[in-house]
N, C-alpha and C positions, 0 to 999 in steps of 0.2 A: 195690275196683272202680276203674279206672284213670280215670274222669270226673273224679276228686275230687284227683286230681296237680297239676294244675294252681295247687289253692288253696293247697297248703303254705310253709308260710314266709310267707304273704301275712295269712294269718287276723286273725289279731292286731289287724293295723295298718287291714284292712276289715272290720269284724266283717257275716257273712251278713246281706244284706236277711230278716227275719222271717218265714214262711209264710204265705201267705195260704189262707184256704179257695177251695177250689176248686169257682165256681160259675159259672154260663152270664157272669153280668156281669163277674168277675171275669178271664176268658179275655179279654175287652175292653180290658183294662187291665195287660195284663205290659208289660214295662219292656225299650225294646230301647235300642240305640244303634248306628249305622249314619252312615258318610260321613264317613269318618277323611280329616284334613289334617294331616299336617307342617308347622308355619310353616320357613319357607326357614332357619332357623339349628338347626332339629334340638330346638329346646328346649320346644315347643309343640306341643299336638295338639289340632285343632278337631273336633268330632263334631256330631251331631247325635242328639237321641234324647227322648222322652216322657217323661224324670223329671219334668221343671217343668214341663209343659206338653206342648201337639199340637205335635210339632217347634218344640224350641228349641235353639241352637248355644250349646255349650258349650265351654270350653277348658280345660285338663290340664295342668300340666307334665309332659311323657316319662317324668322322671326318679321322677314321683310325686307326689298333694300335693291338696290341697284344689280340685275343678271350680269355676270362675263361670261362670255363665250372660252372655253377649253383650249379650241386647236383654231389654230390659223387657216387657212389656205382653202381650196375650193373642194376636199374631197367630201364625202358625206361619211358620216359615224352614226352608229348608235349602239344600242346594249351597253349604256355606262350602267360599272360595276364597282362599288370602293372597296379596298380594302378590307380586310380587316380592322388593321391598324388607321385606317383613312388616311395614309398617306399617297395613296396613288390610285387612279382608277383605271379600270380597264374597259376596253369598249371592244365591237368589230367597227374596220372602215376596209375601205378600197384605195384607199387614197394611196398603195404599193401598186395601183393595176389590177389587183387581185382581194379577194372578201379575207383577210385578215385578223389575227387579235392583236392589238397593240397595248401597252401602257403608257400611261404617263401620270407624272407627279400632280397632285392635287391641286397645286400652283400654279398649274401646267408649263407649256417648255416646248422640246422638243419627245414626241412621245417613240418610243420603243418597239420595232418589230418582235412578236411573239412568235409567231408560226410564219411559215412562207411555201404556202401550196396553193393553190386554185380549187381545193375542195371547199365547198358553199358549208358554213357553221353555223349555229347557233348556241343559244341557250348559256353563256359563258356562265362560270362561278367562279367564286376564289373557295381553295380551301379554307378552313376552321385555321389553321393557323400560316396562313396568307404566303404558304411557299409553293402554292398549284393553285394552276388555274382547268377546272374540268369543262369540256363543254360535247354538244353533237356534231359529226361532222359525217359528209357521205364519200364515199371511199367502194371501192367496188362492187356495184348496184347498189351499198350495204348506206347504212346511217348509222355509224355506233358511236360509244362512248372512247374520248382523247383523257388527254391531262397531258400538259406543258407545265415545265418548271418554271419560274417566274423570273430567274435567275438565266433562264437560258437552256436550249439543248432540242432535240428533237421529240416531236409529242409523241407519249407511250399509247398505245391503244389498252382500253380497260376492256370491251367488251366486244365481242365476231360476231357478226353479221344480227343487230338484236331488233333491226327496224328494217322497214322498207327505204330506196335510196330517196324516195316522194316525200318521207315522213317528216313534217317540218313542225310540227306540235312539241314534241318534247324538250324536256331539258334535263342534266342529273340534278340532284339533290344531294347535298352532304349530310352524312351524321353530324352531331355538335359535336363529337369526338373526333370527327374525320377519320374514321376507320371505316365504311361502308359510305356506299353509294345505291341512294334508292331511284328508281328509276321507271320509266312503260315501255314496254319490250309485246311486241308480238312473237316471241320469240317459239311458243308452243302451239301457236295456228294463226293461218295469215289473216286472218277476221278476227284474233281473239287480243287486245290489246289491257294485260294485264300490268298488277306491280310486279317489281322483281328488286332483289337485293344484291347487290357484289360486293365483295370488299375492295378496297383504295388499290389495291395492286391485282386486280382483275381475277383472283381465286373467289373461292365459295358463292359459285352462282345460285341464287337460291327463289324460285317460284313464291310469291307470298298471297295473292289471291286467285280464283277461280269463280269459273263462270261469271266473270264482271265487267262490265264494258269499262275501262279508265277512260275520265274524260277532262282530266286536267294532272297536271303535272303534280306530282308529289313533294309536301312540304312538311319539314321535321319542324316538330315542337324544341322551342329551347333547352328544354332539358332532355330533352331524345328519348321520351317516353313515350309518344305517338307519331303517327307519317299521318297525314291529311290529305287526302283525293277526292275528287267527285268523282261517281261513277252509276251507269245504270246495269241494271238485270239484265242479260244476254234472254232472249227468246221471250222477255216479258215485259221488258221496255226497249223500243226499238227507234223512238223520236230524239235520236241522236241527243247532244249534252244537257237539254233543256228536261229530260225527263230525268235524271241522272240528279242522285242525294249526295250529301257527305258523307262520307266514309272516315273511321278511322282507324288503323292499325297500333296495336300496344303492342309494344318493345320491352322485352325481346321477344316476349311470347307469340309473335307476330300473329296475334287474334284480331280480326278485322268485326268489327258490327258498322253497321249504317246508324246515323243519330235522327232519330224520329221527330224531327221539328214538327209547327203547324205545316197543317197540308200545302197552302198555298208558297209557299217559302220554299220546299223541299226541289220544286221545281224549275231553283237558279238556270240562271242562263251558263251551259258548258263551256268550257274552256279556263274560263275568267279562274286567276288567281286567287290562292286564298292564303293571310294574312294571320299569322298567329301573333297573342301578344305575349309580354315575358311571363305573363305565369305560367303560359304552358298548358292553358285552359280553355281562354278565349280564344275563336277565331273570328275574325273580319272578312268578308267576301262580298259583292256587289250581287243584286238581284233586281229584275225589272218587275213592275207592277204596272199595269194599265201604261205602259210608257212609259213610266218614272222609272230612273235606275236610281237606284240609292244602296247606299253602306249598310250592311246590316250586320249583325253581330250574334254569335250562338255560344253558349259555354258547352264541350265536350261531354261534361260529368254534369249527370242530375237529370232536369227536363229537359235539356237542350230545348228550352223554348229559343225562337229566333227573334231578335228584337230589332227595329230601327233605327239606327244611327244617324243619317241626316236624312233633310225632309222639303231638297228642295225640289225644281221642275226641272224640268232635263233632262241631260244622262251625264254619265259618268264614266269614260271611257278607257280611266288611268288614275291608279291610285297606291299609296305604298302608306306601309305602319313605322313610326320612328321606331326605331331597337330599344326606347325606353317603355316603348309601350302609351307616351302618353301623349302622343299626337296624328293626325291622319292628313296626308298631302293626297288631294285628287285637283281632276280635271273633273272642268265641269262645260259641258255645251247647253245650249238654251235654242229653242226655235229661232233666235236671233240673232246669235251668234255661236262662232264655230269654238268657240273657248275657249278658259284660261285656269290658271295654276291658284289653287285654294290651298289653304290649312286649315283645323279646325280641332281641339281638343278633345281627345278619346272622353272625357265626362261630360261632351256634348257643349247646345251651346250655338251661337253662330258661326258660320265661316267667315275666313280672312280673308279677302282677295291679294297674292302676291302679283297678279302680273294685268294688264289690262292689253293684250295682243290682240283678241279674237275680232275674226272679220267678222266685219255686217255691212250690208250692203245698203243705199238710198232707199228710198220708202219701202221699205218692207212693214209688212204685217202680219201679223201671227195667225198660223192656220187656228182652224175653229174646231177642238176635239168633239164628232159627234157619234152616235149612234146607227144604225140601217137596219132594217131587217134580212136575212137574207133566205132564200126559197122554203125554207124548211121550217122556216120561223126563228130560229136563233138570231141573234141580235150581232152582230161585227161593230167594234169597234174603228173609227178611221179619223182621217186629218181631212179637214178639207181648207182646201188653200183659195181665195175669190181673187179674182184681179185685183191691183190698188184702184180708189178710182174711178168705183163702176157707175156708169150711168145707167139709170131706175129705167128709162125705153132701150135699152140693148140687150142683147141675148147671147150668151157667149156658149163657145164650146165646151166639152166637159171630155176630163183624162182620166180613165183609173190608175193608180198607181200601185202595182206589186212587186212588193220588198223580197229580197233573196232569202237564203238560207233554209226555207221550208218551214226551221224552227224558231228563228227570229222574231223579232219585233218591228217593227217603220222605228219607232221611238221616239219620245220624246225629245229629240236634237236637233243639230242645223241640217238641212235638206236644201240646199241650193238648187238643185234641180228643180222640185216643185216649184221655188220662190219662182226659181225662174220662168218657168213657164206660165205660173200665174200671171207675171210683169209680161208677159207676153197676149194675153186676152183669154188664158183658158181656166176655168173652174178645174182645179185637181184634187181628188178623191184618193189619200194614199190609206189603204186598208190592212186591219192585221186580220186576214183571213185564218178560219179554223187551223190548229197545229200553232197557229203564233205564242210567242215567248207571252206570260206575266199575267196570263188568266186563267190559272188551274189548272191541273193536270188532269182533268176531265178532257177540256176542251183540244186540250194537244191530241189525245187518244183517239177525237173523233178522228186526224187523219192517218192512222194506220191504215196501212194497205190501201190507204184510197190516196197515195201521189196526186196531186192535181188534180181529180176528177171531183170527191166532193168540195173540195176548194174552186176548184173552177164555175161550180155555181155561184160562190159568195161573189168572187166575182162578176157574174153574171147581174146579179143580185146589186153590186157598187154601182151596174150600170144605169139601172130602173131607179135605182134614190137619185142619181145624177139628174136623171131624165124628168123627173119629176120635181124638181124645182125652177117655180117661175123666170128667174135668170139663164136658167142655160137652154141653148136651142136645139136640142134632138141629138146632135150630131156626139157622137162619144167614140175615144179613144183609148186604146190601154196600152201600157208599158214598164217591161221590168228586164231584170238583167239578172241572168243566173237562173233561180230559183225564179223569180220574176219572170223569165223569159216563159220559162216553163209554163206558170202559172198564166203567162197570157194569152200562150196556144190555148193553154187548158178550158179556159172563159171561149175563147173565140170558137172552137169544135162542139164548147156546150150551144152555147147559141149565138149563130155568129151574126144574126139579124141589131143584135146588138149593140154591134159595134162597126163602126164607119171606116176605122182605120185602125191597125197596130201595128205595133215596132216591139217581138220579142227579141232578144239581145240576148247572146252566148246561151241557150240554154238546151235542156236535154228532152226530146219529144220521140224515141224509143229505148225506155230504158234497158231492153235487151242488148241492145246491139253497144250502149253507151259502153255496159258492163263490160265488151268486150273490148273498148276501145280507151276506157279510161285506166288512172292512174290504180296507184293501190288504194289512196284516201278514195278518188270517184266509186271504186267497186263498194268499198267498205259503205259508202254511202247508200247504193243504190239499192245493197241487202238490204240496210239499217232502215229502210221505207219500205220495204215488203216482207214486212214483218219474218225478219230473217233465210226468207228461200233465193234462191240462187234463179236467174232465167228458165232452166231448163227442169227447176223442183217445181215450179208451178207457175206452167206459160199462160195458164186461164188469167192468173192477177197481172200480169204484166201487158198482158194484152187490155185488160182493161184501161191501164194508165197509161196507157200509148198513146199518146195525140196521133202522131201518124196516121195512125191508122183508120182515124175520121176529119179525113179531108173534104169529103164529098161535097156536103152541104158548106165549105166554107166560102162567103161572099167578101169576108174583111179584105180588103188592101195591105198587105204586108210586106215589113221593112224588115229582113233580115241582117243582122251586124252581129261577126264573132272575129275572135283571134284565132291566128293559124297556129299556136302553138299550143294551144288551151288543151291541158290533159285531164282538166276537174270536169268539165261539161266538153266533151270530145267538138273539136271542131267539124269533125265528120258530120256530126250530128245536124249543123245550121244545112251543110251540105247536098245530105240526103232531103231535109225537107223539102230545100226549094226543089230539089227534081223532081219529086211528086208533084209540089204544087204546081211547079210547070205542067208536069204532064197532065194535071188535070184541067189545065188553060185558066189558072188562077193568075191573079195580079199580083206579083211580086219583083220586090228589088232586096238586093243581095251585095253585100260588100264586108271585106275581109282585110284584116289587119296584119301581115306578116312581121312575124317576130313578137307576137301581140298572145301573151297568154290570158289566163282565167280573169276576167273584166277589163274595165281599160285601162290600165297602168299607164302608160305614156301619155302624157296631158294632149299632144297633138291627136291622137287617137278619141280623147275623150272629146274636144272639143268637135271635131269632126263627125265622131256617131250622135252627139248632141244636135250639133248642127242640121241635121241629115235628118233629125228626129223632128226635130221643129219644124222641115219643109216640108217633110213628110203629114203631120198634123195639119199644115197649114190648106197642104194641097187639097185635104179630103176633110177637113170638119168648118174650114171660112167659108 
């Protein structure tokens, strides 16, 4: 099996982290690493990850070699940031009580209060010549742009009110000159999330693109002759970042075109960082294919054909370009483990394994990537997970499993969940229903304006391929969280004959009322799936994609679980459901998380709606 490539030649020198049993608490406790940093000489790499603690920054040599852990003590950090000069990095922790920027020497030590407020940051930088550090922060309803001296002093504000206080996506960007700051500002409509330019001391605000959805943070070229974004077409692509191209803007002229890659390419998965290398040419950015996430690479000038960069199985969750240009640190997960720290040179080649941490659990076995067809004849691609173990006269129950996000992938990574409920005696089915990430921009488009409803057949459809294999015994169950949840009202009101039992979790089943109950990212969402109109521009489509409001015929048993503080998918939302379903003398149970926002954050929370899930399953499909 080709997961297991990556480890050759490495074994040796990292012998595998040991198995752990795989149990509800234990899913709480895998071992990730995420937020890879180059120090500026190539010879260092800062991460951040749960070995020693809840978020603690550790360092590598590139080349290989024994981690040290940065800071002492029990607080959590992350966002390591070096230097310029790489003498010192910077991070945010709490470790004051309060979400903070700190410094400390690259040796580490004792590190250095930067700011001391209780407003939530992100996004830190160092300036080009390492005497500020810029970053986001929310300050009266508002999220705008700081800069702290590094030396000390009170942070200046660069930009008034240029985000929502919700807005936790962005970051600034420095010029190589440090004289302007590029940045995404909704600044000229609350729906419209453009570039924008300032300079260093918060003069000459300046508009640089229109009509374009930004969908990733802006990244200057070395030589400051482009800004790098992804973004999609307002009113013509509306499947949020996954439908969304590169963009680049020339400086100074601030002239933006989109780079015409092969088609299937153009439709990276949004958000993800993107990676210039010193010429000022190349860019580096991650894309998902069929589950695979891997590196890929486009030159700016010419065909901007897009090329592949690694070509293993997994994903790739976290990755950064040395400042030489000639090396690439990612993370890599595998169905079998949760993952670890590679290297691998920019002229290709194999990867390096630096760290051997990633959990895996006792007899696990790799789901089976298969095909289905779903009602209309299109084909869905999905995972399917069998018990360890199975004996040839038994008949087990079957789960569909829907992944969040709308535009997402399941992916090819570690999914404890399913593992686990496989090890538990059930057949699970996790699917990339239509709109999912890594199969062309056709197949995303079929779900315009159809949220959940033509989706909710495929699902319907996950349940019939379940059902019709000699191992599993009639009985099917579905469940997701988010987008998931969504999508498994949506299956259950298509045809709820189908399904024996489900557990949707956090999710949204009127997106009128969502709209008025959600954040500003929720709203901005719930447009971006109705193909840009608002509730009241056209209640015909939103009435369509209301689960609510085809309760009638539902017979499934349902397990409702959300957080009370959840402002992405309104907790109102789990709330109104079950009163309906009560009043239509449906079988439900309902339980709520206080202090518990947008999924389960709080491991004791996870384990519990886990827990809860399983008895649930066990009650209606053994």
């Amino acid at each position: 099996m080709h997961y297991w490539l990556l480890a050759l030649g490495a074994a040796a020198a990292f012998p595998q982290a040991p198995p752990v049993e795989l149990t509800l608490e234990s899913m709480t406790l895998e071992t990730h690493i995420n937020q890879l940093a180059f120090s500026p000489d190539g010879k260092q790499i800062a991460f951040v990850s749960n070995k020693n603690g809840p978020g603690k920054i550790g360092i590598i040599p590139a080349s290989g070699g024994t981690p040290r852990w940065l800071i002492p003590g029990t607080g959590s950090e992350s966002s390591p940031r070096w230097s310029p000069d790489g003498r010192q990095i910077a991070f945010l922790s709490n470790r004051g009580g309060q979400p903070d920027i700190w410094v400390v020497k690259e040796e580490g030590g004792d590190p250095v209060r930067l700011t001391n407020d209780r407003a939530v940051k992100q996004g830190i930088v160092w300036s080009p010549d390492g005497m500020r550090i810029a970053y986001m922060a929310e300050h009266d309803k508002f999220r705008d742009i700081y800069a702290v001296e590094v030396k000390g002093g009170t942070p200046r504000q660069i930009t008034t009110n240029s985000n929502a206080w919700d807005e936790y996506r962005w970051a600034p960007s420095w010029s190589p000159d440090g004289k302007k700051i590029a940045f995404v500002s909704n600044f000229s409509d609350y729906y419209d999330d453009e570039l924008w330019l300032v300079d260093a001391d918060g003069s000459n605000l300046v508009k640089v693109t229109s009509k374009l959805q930004v969908m990733a943070n802006p990244v200057w070229s070395p030589d400051g002759k482009y800004i790098a974004f992804n973004a999609s077409r307002q009113q013509q692509e509306f499947w949020w970042g996954d439908m969304s191209d590169i963009y680049v803007t020339e400086m100074p002229a601030r002239k933006t075109r989109r780079l015409r890659m092969n088609t299937f390419v153009s439709d990276l998965n949004g958000g993800y960082h993107m990676y210039w290398a010193p010429n000022s040419r190349t860019l580096y950015f991650r894309y998902i294919y069929r589950g695979y996430m891997n590196i890929w690479a486009v030159n700016v000038e010419g065909d901007s054909v897009a090329t592949q960069v690694t070509n293993g199985a997994g994903s790739i969750p976290d990755m950064d370009v040395s400042p030489a240009g000639d090396a690439i640190a990612l993370v890599r997960t595998t169905q079998m483990e949760s993952g670890d720290l590679f290297t691998m040179s920019t002229l290709g080649g194999e990867e390096t394994r630096l760290t051997n941490w990633g959990t895996t659990f006792k007899g696990l076995i790799p789901p089976v990537s298969i095909s289905f067809r779903s009602t209309d004849g299109k084909y869905i691609h999905g995972y399917l997970y069998k018990p360890p173990k199975m004996e040839q006269a038994k008949k087990y129950p079957g789960l569909v499993q829907v992944h969040g996000g709308g535009n997402n992938a399941y992916g090819d990574g570690f999914h404890s969940l399913e593992h686990y409920m496989s090890h538990k005696g059930y057949v699970v089915l996790a699917i990339d229903y239509r709109g999912s990430s890594g199969y062309g921009r056709e197949f995303q488009l079929l779900s315009l304006g159809e949220w959940a409803a033509g989706q909710g057949w495929d699902g319907v459809a996950a349940s019939d391929f379940l059902r019709s294999l000699p191992y599993v015994n009639g009985k099917i169950g579905i469940y997701g969280g988010s987008y998931g949840g969504i999508m498994s009202m949506a299956a259950i009101t298509r045809d709820s004959s189908k399904f024996q039992a489900g557990a949707p979790f956090y999710g949204i089943f009127n997106w009128a009322t969502a709209y008025e109950d959600a954040d500003r990212l929720g709203k901005f969402w719930v447009i971006m799936g109705h193909m840009g109109y608002k509730p009241g521009e056209n209640p015909e489509l939103y009435n369509h994609t209301a689960t609510i409001k085809h309760l009638e015929n539902v017979t499934t048993p349902l397990l409702i679980i959300h957080g009370e503080e959840d402002r992405r998918a309104p907790f109102s939302q789990s709330v109104r459901l079950v009163e309906e379903l009560k009043k239509l003398g449906k079988v439900v149970e309902f339980y709520h998380y206080p202090g518990e926002q947008h999924g389960f954050r709080q491991p004791a929370n996870r384990m519990d709606a886990y827990g809860r899930m399983e008895a649930w399953f066990d009650k209606y499909l053994k």
